[in-house]
C-alpha distance (Angstrom), angle and dihedral (degrees) to the residues before:
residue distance angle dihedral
X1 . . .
X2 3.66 . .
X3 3.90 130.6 .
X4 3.98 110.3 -104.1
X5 3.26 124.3 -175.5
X6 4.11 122.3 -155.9
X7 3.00 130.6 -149.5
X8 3.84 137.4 -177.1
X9 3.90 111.8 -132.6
X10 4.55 90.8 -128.4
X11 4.08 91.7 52.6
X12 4.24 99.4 31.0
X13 3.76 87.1 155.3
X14 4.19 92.3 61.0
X15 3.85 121.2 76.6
X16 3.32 99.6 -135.2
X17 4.36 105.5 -171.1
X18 4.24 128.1 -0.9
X19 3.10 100.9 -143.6
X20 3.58 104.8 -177.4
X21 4.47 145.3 -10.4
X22 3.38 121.2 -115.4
X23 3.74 96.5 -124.1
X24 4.47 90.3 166.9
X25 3.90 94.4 68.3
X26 3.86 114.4 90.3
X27 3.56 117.1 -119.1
X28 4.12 124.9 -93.2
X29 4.18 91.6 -122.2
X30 4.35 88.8 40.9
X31 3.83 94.1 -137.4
X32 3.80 97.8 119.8
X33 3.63 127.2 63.5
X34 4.20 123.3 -111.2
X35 3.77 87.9 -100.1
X36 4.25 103.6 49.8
X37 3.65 126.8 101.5
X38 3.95 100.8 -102.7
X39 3.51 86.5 -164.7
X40 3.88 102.7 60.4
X41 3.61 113.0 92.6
X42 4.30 110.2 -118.5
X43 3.77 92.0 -110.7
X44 4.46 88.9 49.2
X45 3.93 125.5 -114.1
X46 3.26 128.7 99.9
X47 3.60 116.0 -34.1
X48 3.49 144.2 178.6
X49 3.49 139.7 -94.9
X50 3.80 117.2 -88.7
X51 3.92 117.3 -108.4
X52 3.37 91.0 -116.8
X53 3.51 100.8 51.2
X54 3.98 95.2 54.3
X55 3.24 113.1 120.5
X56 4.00 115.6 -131.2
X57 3.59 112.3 -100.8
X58 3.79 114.8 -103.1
X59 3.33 94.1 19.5
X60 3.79 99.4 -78.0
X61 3.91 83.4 -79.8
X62 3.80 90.7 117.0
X63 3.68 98.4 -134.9
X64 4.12 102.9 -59.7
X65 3.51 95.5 156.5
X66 4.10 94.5 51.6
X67 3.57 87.1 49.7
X68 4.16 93.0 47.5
X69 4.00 87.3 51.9
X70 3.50 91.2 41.7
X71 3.61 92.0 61.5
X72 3.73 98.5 29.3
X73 4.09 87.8 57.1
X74 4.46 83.8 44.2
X75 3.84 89.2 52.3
X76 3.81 89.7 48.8
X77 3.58 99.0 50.4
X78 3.67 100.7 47.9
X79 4.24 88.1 40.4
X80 4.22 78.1 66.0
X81 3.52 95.8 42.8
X82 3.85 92.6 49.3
X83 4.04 85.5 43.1
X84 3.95 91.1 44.7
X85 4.20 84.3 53.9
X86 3.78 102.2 47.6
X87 3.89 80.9 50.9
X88 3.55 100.3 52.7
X89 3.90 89.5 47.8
X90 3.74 96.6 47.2
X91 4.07 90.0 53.5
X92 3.61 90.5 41.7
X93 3.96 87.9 58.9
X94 3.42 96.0 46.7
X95 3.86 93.5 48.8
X96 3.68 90.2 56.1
X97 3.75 92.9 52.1
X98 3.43 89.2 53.3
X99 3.74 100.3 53.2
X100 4.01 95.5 37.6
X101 3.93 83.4 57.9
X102 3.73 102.0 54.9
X103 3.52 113.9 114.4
X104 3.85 139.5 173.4
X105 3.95 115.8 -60.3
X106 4.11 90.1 20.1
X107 4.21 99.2 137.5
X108 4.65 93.2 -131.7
X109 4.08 127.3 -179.8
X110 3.77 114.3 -144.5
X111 4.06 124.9 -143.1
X112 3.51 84.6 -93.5
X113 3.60 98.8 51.2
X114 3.56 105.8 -117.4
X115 4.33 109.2 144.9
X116 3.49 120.8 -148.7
X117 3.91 141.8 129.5
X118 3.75 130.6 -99.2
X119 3.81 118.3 -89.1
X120 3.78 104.8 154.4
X121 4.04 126.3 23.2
X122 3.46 114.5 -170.9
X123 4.16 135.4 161.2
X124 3.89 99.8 -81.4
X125 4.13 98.6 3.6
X126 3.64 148.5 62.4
X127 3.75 127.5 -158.6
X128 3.65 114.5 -148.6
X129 3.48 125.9 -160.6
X130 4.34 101.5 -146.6
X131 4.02 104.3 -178.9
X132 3.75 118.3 24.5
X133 4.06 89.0 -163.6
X134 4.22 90.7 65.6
X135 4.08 89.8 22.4
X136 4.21 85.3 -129.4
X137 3.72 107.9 179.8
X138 4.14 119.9 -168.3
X139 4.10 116.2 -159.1
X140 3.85 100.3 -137.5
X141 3.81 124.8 -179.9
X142 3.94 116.0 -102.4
X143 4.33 79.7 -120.7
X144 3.91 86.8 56.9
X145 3.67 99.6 71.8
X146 3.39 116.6 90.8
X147 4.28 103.2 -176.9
X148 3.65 141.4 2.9
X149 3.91 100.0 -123.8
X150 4.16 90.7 -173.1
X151 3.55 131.7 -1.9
X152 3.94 118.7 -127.9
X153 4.12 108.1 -100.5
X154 3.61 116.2 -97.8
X155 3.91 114.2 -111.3
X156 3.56 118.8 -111.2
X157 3.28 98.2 -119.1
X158 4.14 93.4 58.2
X159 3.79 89.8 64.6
X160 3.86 111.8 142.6
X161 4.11 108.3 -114.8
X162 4.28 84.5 -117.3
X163 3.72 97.7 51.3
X164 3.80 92.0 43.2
X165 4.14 91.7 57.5
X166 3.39 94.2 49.7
């Protein structure tokens, strides 16, 4: 009988069964004859296996599946951190569009949560005015608006040539 080693094709670098010793092969030291038990000890018992007869651990492999998930777990972090990125940039984008296109009359909510239409658009702020009874106007940053709630109507007179025939 000779020693075989299985292995299952997910885990190569785990001996999975021992099936048998190879009791034909002569041992390293050549004191016992083709026939002994190499693994009994001289004085009987249980012994261990001879030093030749180990098998090498993992299978000889040298760790291929560690490596495989190593790389597999690698390729799935940076796939989220390039994913993570692109989404980043694409909000980004789209929050700049927004603020470049508010305009006088456009109905906004700041971080903070405070409502109230668009009085005053300058470079780098807004003015708001918050209560129409009191006329209160708040200066905000252009960075402290969070959403357009409702844009300001288009006048009449900017109707597109297409929209205005049908």
């Amino acid at each position: 009988m000779h020693s075989i080693s299985l292995t299952s094709d997910i885990t190569s670098s785990l001996p999975l069964v021992l099936i048998g010793q190879d009791n034909q092969a002569a041992p390293a030291s050549g004191g016992a004859p083709s026939g002994a038990n190499t693994s009994a000890n001289p004085g009987g018992g249980t012994g261990t296996a001879a030093p030749g007869n180990v098998p090498p651990a993992g299978g000889g492999r040298g760790g291929g599946f560690e490596q495989q998930l190593f790389l597999m777990v690698m390729l799935l972090v940076l796939g989220m951190i390039v994913f993570s990125i692109m989404g980043q940039k694409r909000d980004r984008k789209k929050r700049e569009v927004m603020i470049s296109a508010i305009k006088k009359h456009d109905r906004v909510q700041t971080i903070g949560g405070v409502i109230g239409s668009v009085v005053e658009v300058k470079p780098d702020y807004i003015v708001l005015k918050v209560d129409e009874s009191s006329n209160t106007r708040i200066t905000f940053s252009r960075s402290a608006i969070a959403q357009v709630l409702t844009a300001a109507p288009e006048p009449a007179g900017n109707a597109k040539p297409e929209q205005a025939a049908s």
